[in-house]
C-alpha positions in Angstrom: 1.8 -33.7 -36.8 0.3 -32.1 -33.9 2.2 -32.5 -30.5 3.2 -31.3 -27.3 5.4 -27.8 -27.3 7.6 -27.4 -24.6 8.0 -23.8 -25.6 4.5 -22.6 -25.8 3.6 -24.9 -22.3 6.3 -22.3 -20.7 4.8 -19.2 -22.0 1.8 -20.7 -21.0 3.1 -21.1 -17.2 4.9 -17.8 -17.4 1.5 -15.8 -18.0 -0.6 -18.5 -15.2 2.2 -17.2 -12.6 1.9 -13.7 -13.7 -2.2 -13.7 -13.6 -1.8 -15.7 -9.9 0.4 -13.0 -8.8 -1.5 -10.1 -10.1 -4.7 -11.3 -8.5 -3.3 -11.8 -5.4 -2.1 -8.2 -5.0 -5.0 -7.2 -6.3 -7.4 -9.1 -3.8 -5.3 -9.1 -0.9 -5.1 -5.0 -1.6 -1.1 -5.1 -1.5 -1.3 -3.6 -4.6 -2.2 0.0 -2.8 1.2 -0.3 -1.9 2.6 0.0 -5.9 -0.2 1.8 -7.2 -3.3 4.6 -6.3 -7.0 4.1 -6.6 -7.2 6.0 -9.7 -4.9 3.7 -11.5 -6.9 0.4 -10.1 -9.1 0.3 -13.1 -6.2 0.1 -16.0 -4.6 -3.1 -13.5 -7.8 -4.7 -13.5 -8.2 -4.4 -17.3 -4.4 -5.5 -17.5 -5.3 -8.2 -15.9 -8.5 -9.5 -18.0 -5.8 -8.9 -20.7 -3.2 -11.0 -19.9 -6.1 -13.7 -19.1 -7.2 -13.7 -22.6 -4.0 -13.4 -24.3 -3.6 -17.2 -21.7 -6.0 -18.7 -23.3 -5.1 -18.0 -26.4 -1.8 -18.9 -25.7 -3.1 -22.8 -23.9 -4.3 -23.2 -27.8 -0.8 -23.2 -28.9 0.7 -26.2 -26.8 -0.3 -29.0 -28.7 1.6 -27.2 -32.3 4.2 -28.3 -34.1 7.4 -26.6 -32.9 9.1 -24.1 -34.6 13.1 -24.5 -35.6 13.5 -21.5 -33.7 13.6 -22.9 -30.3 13.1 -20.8 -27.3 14.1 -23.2 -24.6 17.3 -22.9 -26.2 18.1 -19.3 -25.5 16.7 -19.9 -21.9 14.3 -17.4 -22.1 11.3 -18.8 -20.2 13.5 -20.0 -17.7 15.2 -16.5 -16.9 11.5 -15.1 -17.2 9.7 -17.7 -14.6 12.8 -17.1 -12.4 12.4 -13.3 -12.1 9.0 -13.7 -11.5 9.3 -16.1 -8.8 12.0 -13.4 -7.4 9.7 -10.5 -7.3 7.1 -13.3 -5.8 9.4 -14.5 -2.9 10.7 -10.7 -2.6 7.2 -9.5 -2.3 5.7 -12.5 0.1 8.2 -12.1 3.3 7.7 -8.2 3.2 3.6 -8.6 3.7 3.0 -12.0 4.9 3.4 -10.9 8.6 2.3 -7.7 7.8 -0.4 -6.9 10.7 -3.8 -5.3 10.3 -4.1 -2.5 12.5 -7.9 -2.4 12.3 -8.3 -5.8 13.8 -6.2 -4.9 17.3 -8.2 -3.8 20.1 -7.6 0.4 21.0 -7.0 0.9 24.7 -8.2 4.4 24.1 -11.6 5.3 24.9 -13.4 7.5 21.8 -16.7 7.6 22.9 -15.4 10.3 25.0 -14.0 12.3 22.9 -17.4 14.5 21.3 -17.3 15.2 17.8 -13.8 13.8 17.2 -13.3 13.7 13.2 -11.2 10.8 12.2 -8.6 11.6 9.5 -9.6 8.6 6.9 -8.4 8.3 2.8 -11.7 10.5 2.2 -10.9 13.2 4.7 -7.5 13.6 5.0 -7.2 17.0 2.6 -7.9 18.6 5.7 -4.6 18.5 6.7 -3.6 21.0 4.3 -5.4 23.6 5.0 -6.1 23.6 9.1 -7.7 26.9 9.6 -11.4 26.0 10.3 -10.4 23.1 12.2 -8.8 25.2 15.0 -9.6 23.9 18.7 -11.2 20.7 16.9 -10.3 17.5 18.2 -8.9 14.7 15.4 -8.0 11.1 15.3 -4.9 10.8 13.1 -3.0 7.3 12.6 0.8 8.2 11.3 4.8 7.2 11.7 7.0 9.6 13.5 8.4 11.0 11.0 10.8 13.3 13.6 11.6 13.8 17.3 11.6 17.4 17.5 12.3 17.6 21.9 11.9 15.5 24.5 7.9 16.1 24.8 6.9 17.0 20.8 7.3 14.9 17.6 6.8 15.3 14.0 4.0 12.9 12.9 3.8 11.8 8.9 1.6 10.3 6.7 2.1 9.7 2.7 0.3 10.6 0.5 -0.2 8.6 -3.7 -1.3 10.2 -6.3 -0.5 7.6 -9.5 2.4 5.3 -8.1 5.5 5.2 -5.3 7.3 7.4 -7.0 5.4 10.4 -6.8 4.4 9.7 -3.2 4.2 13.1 -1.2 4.2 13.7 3.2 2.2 15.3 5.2 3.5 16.5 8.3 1.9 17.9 11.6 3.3 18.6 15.3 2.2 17.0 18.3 3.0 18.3 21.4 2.7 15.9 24.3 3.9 13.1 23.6 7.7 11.1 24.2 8.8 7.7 24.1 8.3 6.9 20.7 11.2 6.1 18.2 11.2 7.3 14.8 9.4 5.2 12.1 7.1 3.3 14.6 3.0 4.4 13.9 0.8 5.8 16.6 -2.7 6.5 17.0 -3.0 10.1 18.2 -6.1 12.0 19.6 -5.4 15.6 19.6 -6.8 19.2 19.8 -6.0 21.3 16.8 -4.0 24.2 18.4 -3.0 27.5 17.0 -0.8 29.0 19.5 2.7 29.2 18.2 2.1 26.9 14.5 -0.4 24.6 13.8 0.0 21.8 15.8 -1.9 18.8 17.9 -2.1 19.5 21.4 -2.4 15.4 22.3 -4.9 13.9 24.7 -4.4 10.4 24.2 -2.8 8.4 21.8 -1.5 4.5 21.5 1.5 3.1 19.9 -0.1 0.6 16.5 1.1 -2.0 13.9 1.3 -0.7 10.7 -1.8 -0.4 8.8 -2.0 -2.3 5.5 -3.0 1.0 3.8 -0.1 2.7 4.8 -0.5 5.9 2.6 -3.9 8.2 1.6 -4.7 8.2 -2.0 -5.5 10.8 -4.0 -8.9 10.3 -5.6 -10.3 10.2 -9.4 
């Protein structure tokens, strides 16, 4: 006789939790911060996956149970449990996470004549400087190093797949003190040639860190 299984109900919950939470970095773009672009398409399709393979598994709660039970051995309890973890670990680190886009700039671009913002689909430039010499770029970074009293080193990371083979890129900026390292600033710069490449500054703005905190690499 058909009735309800308390074991298949938890799978059932486990995978719901797991689809909520993949979703939600997905849509709330938090997942740029685990994974590149390139590598968007295989979580989306993980994630039509795991939906199907729900459903299928909703068809199973109303079965007869098996002897071999797994609420006995706990293990949809200690499975909900680390998923919750990773949730609540993952929710304090972003939820006041600030947008800088959506803060007014005190600096004035319109002034600046053919300015080239370094954006996700520019910033190769950075490697190779040559042709950009006595342009003037926007560049958002973190201090990455306070070389002196007046210059810092400014970084930005860079994703190819995943974190873990995350790369920097690192320019000079001459002109510019009070800022600690690790806090991200908007700089407005000449590129300059004189002694290295570096940013001779012309204005640039202290900012909250962006929610796309690193460039990725594209397909």
């Amino acid at each position: 006789m058909k009735k309800f299984n308390i074991d298949e109900f938890l799978w059932f919950i486990i995978q719901f939790i797991l689809i909520i939470l993949m979703v939600y970095l997905k849509v709330s773009g938090k997942i740029t911060y685990f994974i590149s672009g390139k590598m968007m398409i295989y979580f989306s399709i993980s994630i039509l996956i795991l939906v199907l393979y729900t459903l299928a598994q909703a068809s199973k709660i109303f079965t007869v149970r098996s002897r071999n039970y797994i609420t006995d051995k706990f293990y949809p309890i200690m499975f909900v449990i680390a998923l919750c973890t990773v949730f609540l670990y993952i929710m304090p680190n972003y939820k006041n996470l600030k947008v800088s886009a959506n803060n007014e700039s005190m600096i004035n671009e319109n002034i600046y004549e053919g300015m080239i913002e370094v954006t996700n689909d520019n910033y190769e430039m950075l490697y190779d400087m040559d042709e950009y010499e006595n342009s003037i770029i926007e560049i958002v970074g973190f201090v990455y190093k306070n070389n002196s009293n007046n210059e810092i080193t400014l970084g930005r990371e860079v994703v190819s797949c995943c974190q873990s083979d995350k790369s920097l890129i690192q320019i000079k900026v001459k002109g510019i003190n009070n800022i600690k390292k690790g806090e991200w600033v908007k700089v407005i710069g000449k590129v300059n040639f004189n002694d290295s490449i570096n940013l001779e500054c012309m204005d640039y703005e202290k900012v909250d860190e962006p929610i796309e905190i690193y460039f990725h690499e594209k397909l």
